[in-house]
C-alpha angles and dihedrals in degrees: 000000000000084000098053092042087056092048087040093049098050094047097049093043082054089052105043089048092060094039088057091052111044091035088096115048085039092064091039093050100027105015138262086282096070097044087051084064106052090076090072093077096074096051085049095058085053101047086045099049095170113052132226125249126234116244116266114270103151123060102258095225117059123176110219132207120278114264133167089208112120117226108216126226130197135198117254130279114262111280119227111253124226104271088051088058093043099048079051091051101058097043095062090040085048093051100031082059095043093054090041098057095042100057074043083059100040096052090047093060095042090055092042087057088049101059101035079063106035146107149193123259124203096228084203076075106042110038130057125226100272094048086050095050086063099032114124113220088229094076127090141201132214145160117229121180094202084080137085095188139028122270141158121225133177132077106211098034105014117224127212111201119184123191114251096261090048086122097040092053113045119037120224100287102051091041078056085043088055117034081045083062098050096037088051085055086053091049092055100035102238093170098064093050084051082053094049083043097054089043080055095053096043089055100047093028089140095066122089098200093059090061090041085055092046096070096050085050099064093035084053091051096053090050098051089053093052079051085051100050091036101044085107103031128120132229088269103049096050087054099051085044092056087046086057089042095055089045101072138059127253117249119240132195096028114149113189099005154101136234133176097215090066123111100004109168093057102041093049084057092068112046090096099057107048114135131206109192132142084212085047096055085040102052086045088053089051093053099048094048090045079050100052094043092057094045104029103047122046130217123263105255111255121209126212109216127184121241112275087211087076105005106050135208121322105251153169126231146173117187128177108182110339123157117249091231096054084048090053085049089048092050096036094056092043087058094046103283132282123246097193141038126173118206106359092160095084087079094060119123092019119129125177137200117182131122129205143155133238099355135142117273108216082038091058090043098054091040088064091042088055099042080066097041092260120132119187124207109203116203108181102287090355120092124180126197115201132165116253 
């Protein structure tokens, strides 16, 4: 679980990062929609915990040059031992809890103030024909008088609550403007993403970037819907509808659940650049998946393997005693065999213990020769020994 946290932790952060950073200029350029969409990507890494690999394009085995350059290893960093993990382990369960059960207790309270203070509206009266043609009998609508703004809240059966002067405040257009806007939340089912969303966070409740997120998720997810109710829209429309927007207070204090008043200034910004095209939602779409593939699948691991030819064969060996010159025999006959060899004498008298696994053979061999001042020159099936 620590492991897959670790590995969580760094891909989202990665995500997130480039999210934050490219959000702007993609619903400038491609609409709040699009950028809506991008924070998708994150809940994706985590419901695919394993991610894909890309298909095969390289050739998975590539010689490379000679060198005498070593390439230095190192033994691996300390590992953390078990009580470390499980110390780890139940401080993320115990915050993650604690976190849990107070945005529980938080909602609880908040539901409990809505309906001490709340009542039923006849929708006849509310809504006009159009709304009602759309309307889902699952929503409901009521007055409360514990709120400032309009919101919907509920996952299972939405709730639309208006504050008492609802009708006093905003004429008819900007009530349409409004409950449009909350009933398009209910459409797309925006609560359940803020839910996802909230699961997201408590798991990952340590990490900074996540509740910085947060908050341009949810500025992100406002601004989709006004695209949505305003895809069609004209220039007088959009502007009535920022008039309405600048008229009411933002709510505070509203767990799981949804306002239009959040998040004004930006979202009044871009009234005037929502964008409805086919090319725009398909090039969004092209991005976001480009996007996914580079950060949710993970290349095949390519190896890089030294020439046979003079290198050898990677090998394993364990030798007490053995002279050099039976070694060179052993080696000459497993690359094919050798017809020729030219003063072999110089290895007389050599023995060799050592003992190593998967190395290269003629690197190993020339690495003996050289420990006793010996170089070899192989030529096909002609090998000659001379001193260095």
């Amino acid at each position: 679980m620590i492991d897959w946290l670790y590995e969580s932790t760094l891909d989202i952060s990665i995500l997130i990062v480039i999210i934050l950073l490219i959000r702007n200029p993609v619903r400038r350029l491609l609409g709040a929609h699009v950028s809506y969409w991008l924070w998708s990507l994150p809940l994706l890494r985590i419901i695919f915990s394993n991610k894909f690999e890309r298909p095969e394009v390289i050739t998975k085995y590539l010689n490379v040059p000679e060198t005498d350059d070593l390439i230095p290893t190192y033994t691996s960093p300390i590992q953390p031992s078990d009580i470390q993990i499980d110390m780890l382990a139940v401080i993320w369960l115990t915050g993650m809890c604690m976190w849990g059960l107070f945005k529980l207790i938080q909602n609880i309270k908040f539901k409990s103030l809505l309906h001490e203070y709340a009542d039923n509206i006849s929708v006849k009266d509310l809504l006009t024909t159009d709304l009602l043609k759309n309307l889902s009998n699952d929503i409901q609508f009521k007055h409360c008088a514990a709120i400032e703004g309009p919101l919907i809240t509920g996952l299972v059966k939405p709730t639309i609550y208006l504050p008492k002067d609802f009708f006093h405040i905003y004429d008819e257009q900007q009530r349409l403007h409004i409950l449009q806007h909350e009933l398009t939340h209910a459409k797309r089912k925006d609560l359940w993403a803020q839910f996802m969303a909230e699961m997201f966070k408590t798991i990952f409740w340590f990490n900074p970037l996540v509740h910085i997120a947060w908050h341009k998720f949810q500025q992100d997810q406002e601004m989709a819907c006004d695209h949505q109710v305003l895809k069609h829209a004209d220039s007088q429309t959009r502007i009535a509808y920022g008039q309405t927007l600048c008229k009411g207070l933002s709510a505070l204090l509203t767990p799981n659940s949804l306002t239009f008043f959040n998040h004004k200034h930006e979202r009044f910004i871009m009234l005037s650049k929502h964008k409805n095209s086919l090319f725009i939602s398909l090039s969004g779409l092209i991005i976001i998946t480009l996007i996914a593939y580079l950060t949710l699948t993970e290349t095949n691991v390519s190896f890089t393997d030294k020439s046979s030819e003079t290198n050898g064969q990677l090998i394993s060996y364990e030798f007490k005693e053995i002279p050099l010159t039976s070694i060179a025999f052993l080696l000459a006959d497993a690359s094919g065999g050798v017809e020729n060899f030219q003063n072999l004498n110089l290895l007389n008298g050599i023995t060799i213990t050592a003992k190593a696994d998967q190395v290269y053979a003629f690197d190993f061999f020339d690495q003996l020769l050289k420990d006793h001042q010996i170089k070899v020159t192989r030529d096909g099936k002609d090998w000659r020994f001379s001193t260095t």
